[in-house]
Chimera marker file (.cmm) of the C-alpha trace (Angstrom):
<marker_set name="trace">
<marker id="1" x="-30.024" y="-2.498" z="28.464" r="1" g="1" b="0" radius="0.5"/>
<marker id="2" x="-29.381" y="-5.472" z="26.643" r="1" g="1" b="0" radius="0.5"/>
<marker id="3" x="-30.210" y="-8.870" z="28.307" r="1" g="1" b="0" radius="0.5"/>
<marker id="4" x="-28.405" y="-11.589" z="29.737" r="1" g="1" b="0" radius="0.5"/>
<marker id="5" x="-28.446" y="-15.635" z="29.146" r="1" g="1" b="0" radius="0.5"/>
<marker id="6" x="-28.906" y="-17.765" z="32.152" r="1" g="1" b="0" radius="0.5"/>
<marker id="7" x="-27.021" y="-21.369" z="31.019" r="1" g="1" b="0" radius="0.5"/>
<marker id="8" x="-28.183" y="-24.523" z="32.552" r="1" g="1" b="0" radius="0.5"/>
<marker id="9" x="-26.360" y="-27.718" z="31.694" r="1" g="1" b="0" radius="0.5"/>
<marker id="10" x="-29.041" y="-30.720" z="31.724" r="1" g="1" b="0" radius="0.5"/>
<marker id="11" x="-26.956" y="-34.219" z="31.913" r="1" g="1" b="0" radius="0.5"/>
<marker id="12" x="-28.033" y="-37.870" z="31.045" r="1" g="1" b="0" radius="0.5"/>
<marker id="13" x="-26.088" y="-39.578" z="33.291" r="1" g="1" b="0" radius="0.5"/>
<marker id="14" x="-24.446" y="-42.879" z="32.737" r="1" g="1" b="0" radius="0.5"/>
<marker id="15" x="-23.853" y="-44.191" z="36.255" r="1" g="1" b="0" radius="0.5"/>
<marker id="16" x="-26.136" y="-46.492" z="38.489" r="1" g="1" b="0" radius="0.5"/>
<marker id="17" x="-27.703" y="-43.192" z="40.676" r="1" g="1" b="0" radius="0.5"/>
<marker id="18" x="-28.504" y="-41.186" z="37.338" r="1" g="1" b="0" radius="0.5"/>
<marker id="19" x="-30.202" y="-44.808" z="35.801" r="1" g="1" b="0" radius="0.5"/>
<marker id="20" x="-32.386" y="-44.528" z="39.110" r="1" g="1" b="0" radius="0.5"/>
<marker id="21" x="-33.274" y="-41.186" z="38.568" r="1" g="1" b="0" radius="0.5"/>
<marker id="22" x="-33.902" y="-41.552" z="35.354" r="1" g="1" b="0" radius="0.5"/>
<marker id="23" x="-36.129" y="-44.164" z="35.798" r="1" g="1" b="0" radius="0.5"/>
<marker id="24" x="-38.133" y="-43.046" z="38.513" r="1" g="1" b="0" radius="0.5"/>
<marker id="25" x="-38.905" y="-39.399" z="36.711" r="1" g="1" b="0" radius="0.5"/>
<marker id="26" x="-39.212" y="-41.478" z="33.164" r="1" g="1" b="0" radius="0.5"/>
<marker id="27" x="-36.860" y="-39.349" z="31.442" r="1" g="1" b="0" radius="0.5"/>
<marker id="28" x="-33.428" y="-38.845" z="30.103" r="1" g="1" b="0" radius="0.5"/>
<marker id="29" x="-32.352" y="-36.189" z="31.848" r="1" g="1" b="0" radius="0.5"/>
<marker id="30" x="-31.036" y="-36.791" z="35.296" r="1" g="1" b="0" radius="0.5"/>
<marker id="31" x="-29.174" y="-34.054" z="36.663" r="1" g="1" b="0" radius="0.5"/>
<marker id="32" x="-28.962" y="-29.983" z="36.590" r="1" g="1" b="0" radius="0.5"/>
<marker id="33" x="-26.612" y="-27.420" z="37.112" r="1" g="1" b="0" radius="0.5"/>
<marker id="34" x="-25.749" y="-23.632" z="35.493" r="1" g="1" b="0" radius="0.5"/>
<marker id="35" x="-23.065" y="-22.268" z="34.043" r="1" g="1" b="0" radius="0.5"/>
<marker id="36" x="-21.322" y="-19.668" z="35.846" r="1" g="1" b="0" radius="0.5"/>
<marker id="37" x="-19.195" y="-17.799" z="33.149" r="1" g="1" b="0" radius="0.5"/>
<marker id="38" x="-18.243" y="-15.099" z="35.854" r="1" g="1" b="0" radius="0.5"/>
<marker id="39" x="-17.220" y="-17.910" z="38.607" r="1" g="1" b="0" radius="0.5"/>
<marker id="40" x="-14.297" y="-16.966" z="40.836" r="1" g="1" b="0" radius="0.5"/>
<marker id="41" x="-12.715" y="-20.170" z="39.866" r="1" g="1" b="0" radius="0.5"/>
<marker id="42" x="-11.813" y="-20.044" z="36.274" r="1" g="1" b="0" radius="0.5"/>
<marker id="43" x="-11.367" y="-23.809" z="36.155" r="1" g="1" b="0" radius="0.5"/>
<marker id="44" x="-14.793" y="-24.218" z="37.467" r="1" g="1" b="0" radius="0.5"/>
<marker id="45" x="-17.972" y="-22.680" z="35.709" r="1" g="1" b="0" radius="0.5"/>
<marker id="46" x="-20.617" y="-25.424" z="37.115" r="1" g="1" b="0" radius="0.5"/>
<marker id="47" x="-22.824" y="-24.645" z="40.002" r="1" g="1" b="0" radius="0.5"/>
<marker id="48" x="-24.427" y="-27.294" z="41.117" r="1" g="1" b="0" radius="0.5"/>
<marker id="49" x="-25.945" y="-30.066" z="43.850" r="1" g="1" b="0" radius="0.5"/>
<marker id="50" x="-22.871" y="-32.703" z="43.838" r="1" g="1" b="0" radius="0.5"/>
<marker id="51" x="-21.679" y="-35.620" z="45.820" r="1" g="1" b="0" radius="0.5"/>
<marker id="52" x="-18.200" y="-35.164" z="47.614" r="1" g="1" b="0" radius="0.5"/>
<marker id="53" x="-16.200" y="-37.240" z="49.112" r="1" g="1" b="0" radius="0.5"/>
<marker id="54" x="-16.943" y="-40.314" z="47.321" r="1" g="1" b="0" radius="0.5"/>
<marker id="55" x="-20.857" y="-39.678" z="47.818" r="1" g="1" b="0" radius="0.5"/>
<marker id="56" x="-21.166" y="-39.763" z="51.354" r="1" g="1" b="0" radius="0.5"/>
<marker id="57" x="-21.470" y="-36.574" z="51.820" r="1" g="1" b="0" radius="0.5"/>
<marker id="58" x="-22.825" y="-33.869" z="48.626" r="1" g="1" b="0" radius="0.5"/>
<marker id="59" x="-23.421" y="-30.081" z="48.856" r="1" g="1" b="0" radius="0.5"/>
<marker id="60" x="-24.154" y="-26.898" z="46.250" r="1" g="1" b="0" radius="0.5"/>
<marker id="61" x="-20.804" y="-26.459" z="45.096" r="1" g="1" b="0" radius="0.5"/>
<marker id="62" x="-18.685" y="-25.073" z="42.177" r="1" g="1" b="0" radius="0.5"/>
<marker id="63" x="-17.203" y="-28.393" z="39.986" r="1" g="1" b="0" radius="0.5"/>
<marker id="64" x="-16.077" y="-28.832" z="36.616" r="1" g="1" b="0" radius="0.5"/>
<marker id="65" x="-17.009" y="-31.435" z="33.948" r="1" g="1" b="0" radius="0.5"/>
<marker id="66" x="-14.371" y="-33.540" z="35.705" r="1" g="1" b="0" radius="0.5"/>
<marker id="67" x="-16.752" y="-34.740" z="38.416" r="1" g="1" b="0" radius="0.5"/>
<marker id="68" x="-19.017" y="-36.675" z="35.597" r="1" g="1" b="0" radius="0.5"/>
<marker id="69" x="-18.573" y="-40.233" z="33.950" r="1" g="1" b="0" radius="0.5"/>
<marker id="70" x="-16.487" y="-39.899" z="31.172" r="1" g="1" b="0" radius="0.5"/>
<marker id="71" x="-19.305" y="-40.605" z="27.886" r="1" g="1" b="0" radius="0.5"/>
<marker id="72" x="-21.969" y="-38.673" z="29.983" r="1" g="1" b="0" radius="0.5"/>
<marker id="73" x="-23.999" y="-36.594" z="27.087" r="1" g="1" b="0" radius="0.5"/>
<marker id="74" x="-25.221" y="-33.465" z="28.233" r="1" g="1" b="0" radius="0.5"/>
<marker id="75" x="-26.487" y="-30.012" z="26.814" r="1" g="1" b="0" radius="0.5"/>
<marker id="76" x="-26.579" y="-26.338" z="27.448" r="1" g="1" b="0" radius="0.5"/>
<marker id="77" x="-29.992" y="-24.485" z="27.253" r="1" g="1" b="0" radius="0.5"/>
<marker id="78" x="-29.762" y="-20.647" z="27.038" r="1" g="1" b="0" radius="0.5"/>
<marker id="79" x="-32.796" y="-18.520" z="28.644" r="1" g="1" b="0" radius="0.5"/>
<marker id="80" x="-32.656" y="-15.071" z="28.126" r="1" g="1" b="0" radius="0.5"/>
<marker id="81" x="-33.590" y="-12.606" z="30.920" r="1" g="1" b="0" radius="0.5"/>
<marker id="82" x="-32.946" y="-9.451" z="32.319" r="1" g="1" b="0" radius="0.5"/>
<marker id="83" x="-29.868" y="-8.039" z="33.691" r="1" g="1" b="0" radius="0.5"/>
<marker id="84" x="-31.452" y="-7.289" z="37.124" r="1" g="1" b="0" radius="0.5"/>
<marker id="85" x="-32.839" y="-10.907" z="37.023" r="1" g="1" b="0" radius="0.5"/>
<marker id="86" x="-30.064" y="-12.574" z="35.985" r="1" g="1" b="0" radius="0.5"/>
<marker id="87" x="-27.957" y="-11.320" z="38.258" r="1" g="1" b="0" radius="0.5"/>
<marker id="88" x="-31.173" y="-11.935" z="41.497" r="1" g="1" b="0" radius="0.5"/>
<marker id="89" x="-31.002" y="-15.551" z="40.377" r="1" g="1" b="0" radius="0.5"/>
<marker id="90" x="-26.924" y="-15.751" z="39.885" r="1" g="1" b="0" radius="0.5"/>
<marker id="91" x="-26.559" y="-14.326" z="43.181" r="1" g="1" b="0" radius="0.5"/>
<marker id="92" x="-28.650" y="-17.063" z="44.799" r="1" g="1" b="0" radius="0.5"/>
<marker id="93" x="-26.762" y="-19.903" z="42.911" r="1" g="1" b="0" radius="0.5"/>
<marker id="94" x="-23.543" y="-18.501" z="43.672" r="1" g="1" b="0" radius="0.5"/>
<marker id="95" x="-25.137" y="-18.280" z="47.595" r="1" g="1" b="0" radius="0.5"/>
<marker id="96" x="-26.059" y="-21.991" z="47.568" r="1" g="1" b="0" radius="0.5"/>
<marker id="97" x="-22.229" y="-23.065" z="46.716" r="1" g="1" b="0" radius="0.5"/>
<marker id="98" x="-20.424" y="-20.513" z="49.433" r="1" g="1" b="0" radius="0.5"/>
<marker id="99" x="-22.735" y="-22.023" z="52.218" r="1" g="1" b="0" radius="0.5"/>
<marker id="100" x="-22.717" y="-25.125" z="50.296" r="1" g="1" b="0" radius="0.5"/>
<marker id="101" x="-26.201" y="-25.966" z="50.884" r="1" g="1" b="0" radius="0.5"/>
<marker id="102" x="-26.957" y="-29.782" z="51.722" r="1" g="1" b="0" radius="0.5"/>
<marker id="103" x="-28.272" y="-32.362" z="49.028" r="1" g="1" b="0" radius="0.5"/>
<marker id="104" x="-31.726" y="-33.339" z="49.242" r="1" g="1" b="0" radius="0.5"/>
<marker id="105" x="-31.253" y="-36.956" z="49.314" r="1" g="1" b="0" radius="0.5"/>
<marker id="106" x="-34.838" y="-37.591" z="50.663" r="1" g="1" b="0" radius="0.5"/>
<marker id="107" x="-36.405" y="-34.931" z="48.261" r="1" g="1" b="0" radius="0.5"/>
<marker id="108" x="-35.598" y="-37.084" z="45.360" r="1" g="1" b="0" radius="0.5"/>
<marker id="109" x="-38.882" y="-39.344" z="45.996" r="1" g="1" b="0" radius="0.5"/>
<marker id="110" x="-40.812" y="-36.014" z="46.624" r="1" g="1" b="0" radius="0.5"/>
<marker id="111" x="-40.944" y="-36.375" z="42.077" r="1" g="1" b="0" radius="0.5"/>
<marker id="112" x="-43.219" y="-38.827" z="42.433" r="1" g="1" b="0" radius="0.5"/>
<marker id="113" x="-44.940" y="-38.112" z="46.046" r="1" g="1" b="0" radius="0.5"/>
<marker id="114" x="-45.019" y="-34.439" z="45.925" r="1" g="1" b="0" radius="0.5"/>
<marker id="115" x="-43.962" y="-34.418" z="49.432" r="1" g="1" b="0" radius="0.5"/>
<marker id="116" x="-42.668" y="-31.301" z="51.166" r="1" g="1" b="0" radius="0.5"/>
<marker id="117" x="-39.257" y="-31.280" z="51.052" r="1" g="1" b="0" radius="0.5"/>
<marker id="118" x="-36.656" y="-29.989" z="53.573" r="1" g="1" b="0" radius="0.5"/>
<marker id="119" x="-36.284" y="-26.200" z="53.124" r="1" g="1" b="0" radius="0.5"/>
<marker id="120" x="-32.984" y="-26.194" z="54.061" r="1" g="1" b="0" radius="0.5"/>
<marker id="121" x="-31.870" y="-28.718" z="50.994" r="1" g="1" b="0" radius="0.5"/>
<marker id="122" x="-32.406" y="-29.242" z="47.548" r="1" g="1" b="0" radius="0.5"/>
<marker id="123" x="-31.646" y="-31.505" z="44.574" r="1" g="1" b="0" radius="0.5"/>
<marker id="124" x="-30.259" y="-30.793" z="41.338" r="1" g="1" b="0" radius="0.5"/>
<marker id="125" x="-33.326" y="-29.246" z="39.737" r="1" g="1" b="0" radius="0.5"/>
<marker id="126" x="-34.653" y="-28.127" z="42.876" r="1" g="1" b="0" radius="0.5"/>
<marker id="127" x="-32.270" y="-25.877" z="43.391" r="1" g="1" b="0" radius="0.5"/>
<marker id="128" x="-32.465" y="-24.802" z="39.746" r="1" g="1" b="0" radius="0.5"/>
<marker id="129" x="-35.975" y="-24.029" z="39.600" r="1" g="1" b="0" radius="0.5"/>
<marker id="130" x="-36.356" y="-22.537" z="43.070" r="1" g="1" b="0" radius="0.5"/>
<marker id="131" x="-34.436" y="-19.541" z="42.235" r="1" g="1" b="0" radius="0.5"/>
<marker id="132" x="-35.782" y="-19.102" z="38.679" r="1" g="1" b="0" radius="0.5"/>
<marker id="133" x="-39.550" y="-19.829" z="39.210" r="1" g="1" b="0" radius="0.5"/>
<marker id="134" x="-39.736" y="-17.291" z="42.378" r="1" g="1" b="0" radius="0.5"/>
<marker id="135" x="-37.437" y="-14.290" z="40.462" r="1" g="1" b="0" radius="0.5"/>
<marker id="136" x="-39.854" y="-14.853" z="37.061" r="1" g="1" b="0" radius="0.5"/>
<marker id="137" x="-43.430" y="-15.017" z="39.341" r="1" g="1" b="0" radius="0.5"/>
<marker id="138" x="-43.842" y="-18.668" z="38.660" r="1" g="1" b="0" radius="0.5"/>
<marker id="139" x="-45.907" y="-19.239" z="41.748" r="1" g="1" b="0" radius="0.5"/>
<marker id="140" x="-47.377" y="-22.467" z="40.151" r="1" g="1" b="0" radius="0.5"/>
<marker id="141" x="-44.638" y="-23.971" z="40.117" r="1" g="1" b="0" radius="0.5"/>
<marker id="142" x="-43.352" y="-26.557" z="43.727" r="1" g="1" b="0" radius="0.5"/>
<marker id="143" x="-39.444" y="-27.015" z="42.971" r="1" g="1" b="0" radius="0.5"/>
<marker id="144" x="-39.463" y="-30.076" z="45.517" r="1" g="1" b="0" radius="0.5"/>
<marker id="145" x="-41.620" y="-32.034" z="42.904" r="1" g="1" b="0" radius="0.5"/>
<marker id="146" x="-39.074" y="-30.994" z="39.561" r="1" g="1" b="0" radius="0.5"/>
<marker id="147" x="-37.217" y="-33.248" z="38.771" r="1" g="1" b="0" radius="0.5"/>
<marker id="148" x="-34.650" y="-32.884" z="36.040" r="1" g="1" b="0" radius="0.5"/>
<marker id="149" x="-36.366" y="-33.460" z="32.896" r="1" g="1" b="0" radius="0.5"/>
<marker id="150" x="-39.500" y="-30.993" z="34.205" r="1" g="1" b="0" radius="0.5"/>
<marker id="151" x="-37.073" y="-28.637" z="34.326" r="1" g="1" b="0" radius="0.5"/>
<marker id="152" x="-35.636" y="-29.312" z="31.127" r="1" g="1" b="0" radius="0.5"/>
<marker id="153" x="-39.565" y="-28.681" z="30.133" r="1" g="1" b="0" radius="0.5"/>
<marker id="154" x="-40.037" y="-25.518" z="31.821" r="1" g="1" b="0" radius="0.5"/>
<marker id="155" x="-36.850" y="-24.116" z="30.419" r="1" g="1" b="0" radius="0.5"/>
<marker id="156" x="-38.295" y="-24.597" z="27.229" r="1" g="1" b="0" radius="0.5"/>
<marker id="157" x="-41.821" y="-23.085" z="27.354" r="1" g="1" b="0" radius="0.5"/>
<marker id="158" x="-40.065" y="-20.605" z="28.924" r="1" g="1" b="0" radius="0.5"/>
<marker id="159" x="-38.185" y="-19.859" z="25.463" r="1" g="1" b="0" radius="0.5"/>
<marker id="160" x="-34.776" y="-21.399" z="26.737" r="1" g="1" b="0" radius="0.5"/>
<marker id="161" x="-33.008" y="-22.394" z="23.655" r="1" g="1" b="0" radius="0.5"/>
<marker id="162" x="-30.388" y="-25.795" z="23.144" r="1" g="1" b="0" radius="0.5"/>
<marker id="163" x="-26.724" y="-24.058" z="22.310" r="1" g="1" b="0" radius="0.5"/>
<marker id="164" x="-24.130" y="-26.219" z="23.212" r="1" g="1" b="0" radius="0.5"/>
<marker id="165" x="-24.376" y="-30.722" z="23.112" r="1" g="1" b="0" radius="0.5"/>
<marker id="166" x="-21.495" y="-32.479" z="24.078" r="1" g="1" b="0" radius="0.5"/>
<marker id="167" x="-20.247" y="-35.511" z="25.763" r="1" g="1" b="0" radius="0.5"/>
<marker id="168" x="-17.591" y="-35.831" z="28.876" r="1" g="1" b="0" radius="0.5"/>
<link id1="1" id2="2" r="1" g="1" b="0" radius="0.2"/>
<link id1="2" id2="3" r="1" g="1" b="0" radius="0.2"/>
<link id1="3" id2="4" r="1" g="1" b="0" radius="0.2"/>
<link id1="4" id2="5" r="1" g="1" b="0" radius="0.2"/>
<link id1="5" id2="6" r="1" g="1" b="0" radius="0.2"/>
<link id1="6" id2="7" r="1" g="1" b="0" radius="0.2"/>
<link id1="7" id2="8" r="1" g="1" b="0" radius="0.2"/>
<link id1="8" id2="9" r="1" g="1" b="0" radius="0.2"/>
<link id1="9" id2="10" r="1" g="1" b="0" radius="0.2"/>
<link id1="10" id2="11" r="1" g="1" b="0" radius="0.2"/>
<link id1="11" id2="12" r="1" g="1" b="0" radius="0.2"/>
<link id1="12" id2="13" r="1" g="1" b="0" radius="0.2"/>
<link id1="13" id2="14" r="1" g="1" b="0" radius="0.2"/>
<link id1="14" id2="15" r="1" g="1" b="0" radius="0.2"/>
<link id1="15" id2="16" r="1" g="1" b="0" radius="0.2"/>
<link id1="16" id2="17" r="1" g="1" b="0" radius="0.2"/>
<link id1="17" id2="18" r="1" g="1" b="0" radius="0.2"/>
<link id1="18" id2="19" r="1" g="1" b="0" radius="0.2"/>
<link id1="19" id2="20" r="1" g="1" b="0" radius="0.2"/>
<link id1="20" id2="21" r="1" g="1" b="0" radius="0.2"/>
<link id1="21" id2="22" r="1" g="1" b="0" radius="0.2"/>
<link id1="22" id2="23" r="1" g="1" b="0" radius="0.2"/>
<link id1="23" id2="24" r="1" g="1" b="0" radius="0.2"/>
<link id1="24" id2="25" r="1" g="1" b="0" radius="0.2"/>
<link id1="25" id2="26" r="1" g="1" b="0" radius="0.2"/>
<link id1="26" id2="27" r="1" g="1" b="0" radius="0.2"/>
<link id1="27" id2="28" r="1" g="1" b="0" radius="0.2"/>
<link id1="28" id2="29" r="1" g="1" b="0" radius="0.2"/>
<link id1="29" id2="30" r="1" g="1" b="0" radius="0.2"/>
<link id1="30" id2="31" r="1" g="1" b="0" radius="0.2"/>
<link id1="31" id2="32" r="1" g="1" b="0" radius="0.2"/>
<link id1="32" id2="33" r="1" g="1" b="0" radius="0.2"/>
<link id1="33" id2="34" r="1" g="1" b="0" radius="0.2"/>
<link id1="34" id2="35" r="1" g="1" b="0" radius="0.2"/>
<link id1="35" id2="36" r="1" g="1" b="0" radius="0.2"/>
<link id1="36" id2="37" r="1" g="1" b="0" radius="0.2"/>
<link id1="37" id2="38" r="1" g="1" b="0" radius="0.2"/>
<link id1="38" id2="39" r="1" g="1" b="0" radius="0.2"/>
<link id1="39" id2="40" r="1" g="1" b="0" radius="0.2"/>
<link id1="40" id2="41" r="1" g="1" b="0" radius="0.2"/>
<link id1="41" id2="42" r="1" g="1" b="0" radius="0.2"/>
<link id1="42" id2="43" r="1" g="1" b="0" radius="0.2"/>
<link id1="43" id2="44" r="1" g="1" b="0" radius="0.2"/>
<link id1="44" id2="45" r="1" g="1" b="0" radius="0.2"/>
<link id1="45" id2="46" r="1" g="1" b="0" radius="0.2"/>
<link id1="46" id2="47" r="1" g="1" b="0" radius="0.2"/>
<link id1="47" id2="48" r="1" g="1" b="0" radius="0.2"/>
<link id1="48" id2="49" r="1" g="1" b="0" radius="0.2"/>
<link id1="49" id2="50" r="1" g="1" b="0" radius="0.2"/>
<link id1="50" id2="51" r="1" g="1" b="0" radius="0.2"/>
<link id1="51" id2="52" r="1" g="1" b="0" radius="0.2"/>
<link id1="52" id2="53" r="1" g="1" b="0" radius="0.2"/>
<link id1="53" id2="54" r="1" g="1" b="0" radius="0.2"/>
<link id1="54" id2="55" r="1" g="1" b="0" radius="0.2"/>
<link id1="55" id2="56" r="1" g="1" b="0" radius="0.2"/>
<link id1="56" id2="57" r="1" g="1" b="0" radius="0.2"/>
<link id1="57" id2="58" r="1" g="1" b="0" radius="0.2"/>
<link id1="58" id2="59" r="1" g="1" b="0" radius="0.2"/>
<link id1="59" id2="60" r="1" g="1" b="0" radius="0.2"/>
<link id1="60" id2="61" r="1" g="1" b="0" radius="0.2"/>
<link id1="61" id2="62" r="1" g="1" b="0" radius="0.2"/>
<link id1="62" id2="63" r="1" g="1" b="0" radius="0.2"/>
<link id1="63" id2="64" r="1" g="1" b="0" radius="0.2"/>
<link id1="64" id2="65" r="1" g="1" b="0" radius="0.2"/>
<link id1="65" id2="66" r="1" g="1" b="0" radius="0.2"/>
<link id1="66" id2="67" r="1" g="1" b="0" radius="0.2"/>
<link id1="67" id2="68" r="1" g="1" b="0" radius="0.2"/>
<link id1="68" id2="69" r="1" g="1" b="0" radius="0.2"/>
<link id1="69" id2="70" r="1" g="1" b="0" radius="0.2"/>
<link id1="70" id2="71" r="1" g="1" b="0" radius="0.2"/>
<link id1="71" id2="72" r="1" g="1" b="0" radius="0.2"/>
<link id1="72" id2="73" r="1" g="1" b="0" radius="0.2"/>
<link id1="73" id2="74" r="1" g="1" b="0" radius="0.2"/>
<link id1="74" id2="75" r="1" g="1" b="0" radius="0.2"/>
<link id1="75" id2="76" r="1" g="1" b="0" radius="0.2"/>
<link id1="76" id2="77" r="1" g="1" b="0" radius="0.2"/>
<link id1="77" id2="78" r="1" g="1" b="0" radius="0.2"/>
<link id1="78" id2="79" r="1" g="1" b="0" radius="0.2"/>
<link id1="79" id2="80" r="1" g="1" b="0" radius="0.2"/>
<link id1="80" id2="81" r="1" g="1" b="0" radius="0.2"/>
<link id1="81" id2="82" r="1" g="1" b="0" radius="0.2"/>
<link id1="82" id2="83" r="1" g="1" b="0" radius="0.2"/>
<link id1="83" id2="84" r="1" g="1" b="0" radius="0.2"/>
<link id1="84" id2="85" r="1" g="1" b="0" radius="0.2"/>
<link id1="85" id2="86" r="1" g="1" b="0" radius="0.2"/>
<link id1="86" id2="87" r="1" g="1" b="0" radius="0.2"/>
<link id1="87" id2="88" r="1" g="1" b="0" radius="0.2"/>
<link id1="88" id2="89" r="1" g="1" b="0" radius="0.2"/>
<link id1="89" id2="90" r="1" g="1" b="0" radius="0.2"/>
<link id1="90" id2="91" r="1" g="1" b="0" radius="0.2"/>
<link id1="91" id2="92" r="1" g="1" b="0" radius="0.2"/>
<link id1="92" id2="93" r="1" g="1" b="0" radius="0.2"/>
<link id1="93" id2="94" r="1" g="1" b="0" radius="0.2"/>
<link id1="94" id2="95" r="1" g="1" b="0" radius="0.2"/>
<link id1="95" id2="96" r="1" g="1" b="0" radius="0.2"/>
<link id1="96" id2="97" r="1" g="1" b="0" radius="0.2"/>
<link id1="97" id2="98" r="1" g="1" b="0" radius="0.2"/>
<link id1="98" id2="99" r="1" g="1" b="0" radius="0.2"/>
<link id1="99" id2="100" r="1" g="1" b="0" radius="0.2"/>
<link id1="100" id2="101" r="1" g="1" b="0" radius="0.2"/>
<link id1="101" id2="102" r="1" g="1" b="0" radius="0.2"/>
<link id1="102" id2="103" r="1" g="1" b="0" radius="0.2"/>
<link id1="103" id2="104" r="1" g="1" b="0" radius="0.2"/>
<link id1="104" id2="105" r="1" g="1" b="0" radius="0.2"/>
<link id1="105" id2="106" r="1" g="1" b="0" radius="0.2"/>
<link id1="106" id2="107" r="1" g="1" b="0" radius="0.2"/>
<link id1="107" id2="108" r="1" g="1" b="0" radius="0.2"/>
<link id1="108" id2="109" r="1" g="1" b="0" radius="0.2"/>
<link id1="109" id2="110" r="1" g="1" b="0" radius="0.2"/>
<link id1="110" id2="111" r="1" g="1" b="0" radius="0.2"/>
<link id1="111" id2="112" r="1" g="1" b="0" radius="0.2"/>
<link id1="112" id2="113" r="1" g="1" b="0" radius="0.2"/>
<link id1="113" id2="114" r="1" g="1" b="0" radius="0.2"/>
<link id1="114" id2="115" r="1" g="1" b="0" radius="0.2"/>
<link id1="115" id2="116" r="1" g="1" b="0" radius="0.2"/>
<link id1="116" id2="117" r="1" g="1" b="0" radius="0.2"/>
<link id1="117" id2="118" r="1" g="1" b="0" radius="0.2"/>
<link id1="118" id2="119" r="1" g="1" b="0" radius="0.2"/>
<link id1="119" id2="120" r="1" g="1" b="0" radius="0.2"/>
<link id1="120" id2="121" r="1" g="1" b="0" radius="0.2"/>
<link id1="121" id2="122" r="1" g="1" b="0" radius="0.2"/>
<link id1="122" id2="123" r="1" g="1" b="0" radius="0.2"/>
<link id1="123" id2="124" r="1" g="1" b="0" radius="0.2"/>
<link id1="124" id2="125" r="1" g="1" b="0" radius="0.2"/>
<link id1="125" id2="126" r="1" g="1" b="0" radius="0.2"/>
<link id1="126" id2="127" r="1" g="1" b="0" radius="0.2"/>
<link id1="127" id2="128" r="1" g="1" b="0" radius="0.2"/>
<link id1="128" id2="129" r="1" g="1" b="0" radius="0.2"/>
<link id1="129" id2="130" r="1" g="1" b="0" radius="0.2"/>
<link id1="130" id2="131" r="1" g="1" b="0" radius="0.2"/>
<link id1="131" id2="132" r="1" g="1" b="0" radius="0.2"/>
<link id1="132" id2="133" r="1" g="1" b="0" radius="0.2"/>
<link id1="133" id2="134" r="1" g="1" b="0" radius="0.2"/>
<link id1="134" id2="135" r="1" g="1" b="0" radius="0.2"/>
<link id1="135" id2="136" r="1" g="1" b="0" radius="0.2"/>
<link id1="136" id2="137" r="1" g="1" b="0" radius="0.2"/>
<link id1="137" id2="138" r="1" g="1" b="0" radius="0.2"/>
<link id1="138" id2="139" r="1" g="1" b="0" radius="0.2"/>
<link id1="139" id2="140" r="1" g="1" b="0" radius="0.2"/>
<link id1="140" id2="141" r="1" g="1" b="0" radius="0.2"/>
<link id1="141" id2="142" r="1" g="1" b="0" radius="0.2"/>
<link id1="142" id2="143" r="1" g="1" b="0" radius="0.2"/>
<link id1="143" id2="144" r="1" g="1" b="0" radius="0.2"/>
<link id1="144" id2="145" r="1" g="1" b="0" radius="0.2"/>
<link id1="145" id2="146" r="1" g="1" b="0" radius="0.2"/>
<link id1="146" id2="147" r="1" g="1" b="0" radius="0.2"/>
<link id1="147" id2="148" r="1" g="1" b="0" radius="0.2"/>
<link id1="148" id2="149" r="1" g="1" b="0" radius="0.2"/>
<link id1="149" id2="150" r="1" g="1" b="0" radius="0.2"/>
<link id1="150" id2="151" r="1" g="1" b="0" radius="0.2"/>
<link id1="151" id2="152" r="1" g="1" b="0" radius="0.2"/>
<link id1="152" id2="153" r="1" g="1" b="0" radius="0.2"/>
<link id1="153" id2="154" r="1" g="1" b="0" radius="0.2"/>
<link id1="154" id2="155" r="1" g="1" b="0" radius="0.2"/>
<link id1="155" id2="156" r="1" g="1" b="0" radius="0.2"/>
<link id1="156" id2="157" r="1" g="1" b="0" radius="0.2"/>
<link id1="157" id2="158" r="1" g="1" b="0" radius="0.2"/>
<link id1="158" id2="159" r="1" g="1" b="0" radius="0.2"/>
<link id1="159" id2="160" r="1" g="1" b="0" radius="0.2"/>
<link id1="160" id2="161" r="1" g="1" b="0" radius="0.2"/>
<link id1="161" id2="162" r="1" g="1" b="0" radius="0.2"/>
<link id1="162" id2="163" r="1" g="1" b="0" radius="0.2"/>
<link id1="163" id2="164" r="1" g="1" b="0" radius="0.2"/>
<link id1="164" id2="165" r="1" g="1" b="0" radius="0.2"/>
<link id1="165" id2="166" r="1" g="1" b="0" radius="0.2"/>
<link id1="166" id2="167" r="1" g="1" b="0" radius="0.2"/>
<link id1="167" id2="168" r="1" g="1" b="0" radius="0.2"/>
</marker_set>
């Protein structure tokens, strides 16, 4: 059976929340989300942990490209698995968005705490990793404490390859 190609779209934001991120995890990346080439709603492929509702309120959602600062650089990395994993860890993404799983706000200091987390929210690449590191046995690895650019690091010693760079 041939294999499948998880895409996850790593952003460095332009805005005053992704400088703060950025800055507290001392990297450029400072959000995450996957592609969802199947989605149900053709204009939007991203899955991902996203403010509504002018911030107030943010939630695992589908979005589009739309939602980011116009000049925002970002970049698709390509992982290859299996079909049956791909479609394990696809199937909890797509989850997260129909019960539109809170946003983590307080989980963002767990990068540099390694705090606990709330189990019933996650950040960006929280939510990313979660689903990933416990389909692929990654037991080392505590999602509250990965914050974008980690994950941007695990994709790649996990073989995950750059295919697509663009800006908004």
């Amino acid at each position: 059976m041939l294999p499948r190609y998880l895409e996850f779209v790593q952003f460095q934001g332009i805005g005053a929340m992704s400088k703060i991120i950025q800055g507290f995890s001392r990297d450029k990346d400072s959000h995450s989300a996957v592609l969802d080439r199947e989605s149900i709603y053709p204009d939007k492929q991203l899955i991902e942990q996203w403010p509504h509702n002018g911030g107030v309120k943010s939630w695992m959602d589908y979005n589009n490209y739309s939602g980011h600062a116009p000049g925002t650089p970002y970049q698709v990395w390509s992982l290859e698995v299996a079909v049956d994993d791909y479609d394990y860890i696809m199937g909890q993404y797509r989850e997260s968005a129909r019960v539109k799983k809170p946003y983590d706000w307080a989980g963002i200091r767990d990068f540099g705490f390694r705090g606990d987390g709330d189990p019933d929210k996650t950040f960006c690449s929280e939510e990313m990793i979660m689903h990933l590191a416990a389909r692929m046995g990654w037991d080392t690895i505590k999602p509250v404490t990965i914050h974008p650019g980690a994950f941007r690091n695990i994709l790649q010693a996990a073989g995950a390859d750059p295919t697509i760079s663009g800006i908004v």
